[in-house]
N, C-alpha and C positions, 0 to 999 in steps of 0.2 A: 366465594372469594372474588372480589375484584379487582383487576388490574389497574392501578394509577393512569391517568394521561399520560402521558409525556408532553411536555414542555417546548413549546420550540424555541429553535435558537435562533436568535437575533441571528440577520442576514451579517452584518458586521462582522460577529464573533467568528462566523465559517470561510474557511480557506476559500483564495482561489483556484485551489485545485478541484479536480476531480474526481470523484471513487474511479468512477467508470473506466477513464482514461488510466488512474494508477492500477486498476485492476489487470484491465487488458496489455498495460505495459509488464504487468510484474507476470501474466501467465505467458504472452508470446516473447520478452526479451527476458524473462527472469533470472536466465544463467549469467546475462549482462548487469543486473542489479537494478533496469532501467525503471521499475517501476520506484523503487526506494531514492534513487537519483533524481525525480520526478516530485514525488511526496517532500523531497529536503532530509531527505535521513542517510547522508552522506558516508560514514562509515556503516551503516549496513548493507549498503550497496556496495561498497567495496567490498565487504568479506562476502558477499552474495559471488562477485566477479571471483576472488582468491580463490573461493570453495570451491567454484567450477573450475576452473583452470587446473586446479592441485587434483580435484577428482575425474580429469579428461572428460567434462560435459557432465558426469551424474550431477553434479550441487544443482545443478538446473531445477533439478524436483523441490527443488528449498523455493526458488521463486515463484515455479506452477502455485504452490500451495498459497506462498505466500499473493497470489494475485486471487486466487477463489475465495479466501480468508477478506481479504481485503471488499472483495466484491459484496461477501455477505455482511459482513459485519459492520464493513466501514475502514475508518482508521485515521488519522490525526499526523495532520503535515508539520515540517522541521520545529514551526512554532507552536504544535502543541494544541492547533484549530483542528476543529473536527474538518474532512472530507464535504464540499458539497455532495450533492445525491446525482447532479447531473455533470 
């Protein structure tokens, strides 16, 4: 079985964000929301903020994850553009 190319994406088409930068924001500020604040996903990051607050610091582990997630996989800013890679 062969796996397909992948395609790249027009430099156009991709954010100017960064994985990297939204990754390492959503693992070391995540209890803040800071890496989803960053990406443009504005109400996630607020209930990122609420969760931690209402759970005295545990919601924190919502944004650890969601920064390793981010890191591996990628992920897609407010408008829906992929992550660049750097």
């Amino acid at each position: 079985m062969t796996n397909p190319t992948p395609t790249p994406i027009p430099s156009a088409e991709l954010s100017d964000k960064s994985k990297l930068v939204a990754g390492l924001l959503g693992i070391f500020l995540g209890s803040f929301g800071a890496g989803r604040f960053y990406m443009g996903h504005t109400k996630i990051g607020v209930l990122q903020l609420v969760v931690s607050v209402l759970t005295c610091g545990a919601g924190g582990l919502w944004g650890f994850i969601d920064g390793i997630i981010i890191l591996v996989k990628g992920g897609v800013d407010g408008q829906g553009r992929p992550l660049r890679e750097n």
